[in-house]
PLY file of the C-alpha trace (Angstrom):
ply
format ascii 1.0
element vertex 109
property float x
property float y
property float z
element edge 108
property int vertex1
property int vertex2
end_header
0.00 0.00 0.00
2.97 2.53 0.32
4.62 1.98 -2.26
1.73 2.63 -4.22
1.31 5.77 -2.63
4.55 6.79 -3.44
4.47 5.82 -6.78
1.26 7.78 -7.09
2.57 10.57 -5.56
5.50 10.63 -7.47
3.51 10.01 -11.16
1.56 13.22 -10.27
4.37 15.47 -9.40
5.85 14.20 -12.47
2.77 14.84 -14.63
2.16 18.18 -12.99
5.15 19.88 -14.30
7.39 19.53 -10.72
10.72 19.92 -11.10
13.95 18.84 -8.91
16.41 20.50 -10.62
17.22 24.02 -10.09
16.24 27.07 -12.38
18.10 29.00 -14.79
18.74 32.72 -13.16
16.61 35.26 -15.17
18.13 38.18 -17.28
16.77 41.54 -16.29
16.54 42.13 -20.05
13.11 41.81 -21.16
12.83 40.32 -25.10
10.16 42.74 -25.36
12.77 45.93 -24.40
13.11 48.61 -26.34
15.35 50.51 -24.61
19.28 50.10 -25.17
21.67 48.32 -22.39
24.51 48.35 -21.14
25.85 43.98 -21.18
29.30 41.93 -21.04
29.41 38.98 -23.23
29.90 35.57 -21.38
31.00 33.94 -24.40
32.30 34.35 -27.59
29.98 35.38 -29.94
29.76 36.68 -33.92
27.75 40.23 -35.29
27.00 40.24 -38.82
27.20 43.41 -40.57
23.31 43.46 -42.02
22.96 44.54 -46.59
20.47 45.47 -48.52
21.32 45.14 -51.94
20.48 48.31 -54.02
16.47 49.21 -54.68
15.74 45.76 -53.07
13.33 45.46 -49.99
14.21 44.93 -46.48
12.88 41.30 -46.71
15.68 40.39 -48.70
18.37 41.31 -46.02
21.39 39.24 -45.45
24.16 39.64 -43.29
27.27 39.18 -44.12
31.14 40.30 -42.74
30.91 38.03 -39.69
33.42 39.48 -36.72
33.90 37.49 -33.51
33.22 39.17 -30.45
35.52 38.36 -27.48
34.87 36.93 -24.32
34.10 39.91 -21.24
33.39 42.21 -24.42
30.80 45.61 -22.95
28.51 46.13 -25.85
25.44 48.56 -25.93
22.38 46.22 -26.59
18.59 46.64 -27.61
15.91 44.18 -29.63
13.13 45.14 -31.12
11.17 42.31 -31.02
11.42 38.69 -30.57
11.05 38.75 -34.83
14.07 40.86 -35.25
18.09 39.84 -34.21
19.74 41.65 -30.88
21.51 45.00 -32.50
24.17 46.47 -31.05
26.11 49.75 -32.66
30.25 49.70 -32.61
30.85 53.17 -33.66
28.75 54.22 -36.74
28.22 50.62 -38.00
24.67 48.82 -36.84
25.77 45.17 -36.52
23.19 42.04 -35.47
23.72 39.30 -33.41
21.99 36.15 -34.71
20.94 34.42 -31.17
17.60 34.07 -29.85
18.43 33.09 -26.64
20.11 35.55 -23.54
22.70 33.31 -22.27
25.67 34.85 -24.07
25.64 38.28 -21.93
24.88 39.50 -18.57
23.76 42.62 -17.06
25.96 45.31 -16.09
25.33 48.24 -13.92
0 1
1 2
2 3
3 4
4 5
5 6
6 7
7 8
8 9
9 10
10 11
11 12
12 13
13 14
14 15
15 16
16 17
17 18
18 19
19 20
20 21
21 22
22 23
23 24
24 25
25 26
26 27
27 28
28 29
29 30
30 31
31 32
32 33
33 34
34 35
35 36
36 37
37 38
38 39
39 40
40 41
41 42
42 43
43 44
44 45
45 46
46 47
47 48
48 49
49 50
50 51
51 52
52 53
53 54
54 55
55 56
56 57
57 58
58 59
59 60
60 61
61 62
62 63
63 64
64 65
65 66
66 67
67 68
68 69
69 70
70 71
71 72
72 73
73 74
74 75
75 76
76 77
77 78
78 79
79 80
80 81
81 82
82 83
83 84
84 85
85 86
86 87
87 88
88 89
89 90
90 91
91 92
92 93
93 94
94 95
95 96
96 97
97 98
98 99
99 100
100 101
101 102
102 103
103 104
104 105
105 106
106 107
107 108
């Protein structure tokens, strides 16, 4: 009789979306921000240079010139939209980073 408890018990936690293992620490960076920030790059990462070609539309972007960015790298940071890449500027030149996810930078205050 207890161990079918327990294995009850356990099938329902299971089945109810209970989890043992710890959580991933949130980014204070909302995908939905569009305000720029201030981040430092926990991993290497590459920005694409984004072109147009000449009386074309901006659905037929491609990026191209990939540059790596270093490790510990302080970029300025914003995204639009969950549709469009993160942007950051590095002097006059608009360059896109092709990640969806936020585990490649941190916060920095």
């Amino acid at each position: 009789m207890k161990k079918a408890v327990t294995l009850s018990a356990l099938i329902c936690l299971t089945f109810a979306g209970f989890s043992f293992l710890t959580a991933q620490p949130v980014q204070a960076i909302s995908k939905y921000s569009e305000k720029w920030h201030t981040v430092k790059t926990t991993k290497k990462v590459y920005a694409y240079k984004p072109y147009v070609p000449r009386g074309g539309a901006m659905y037929q972007m491609r990026f191209i010139h990939k540059t790596p960015i270093k490790k510990g790298t302080h970029l300025r940071l914003i995204r639009l939209s969950t549709s469009y890449p993160w942007e950051i500027v590095r002097g006059k030149t608009h360059l896109a980073i092709l990640r969806r996810d936020a585990r490649w930078f941190k916060n920095v205050r």
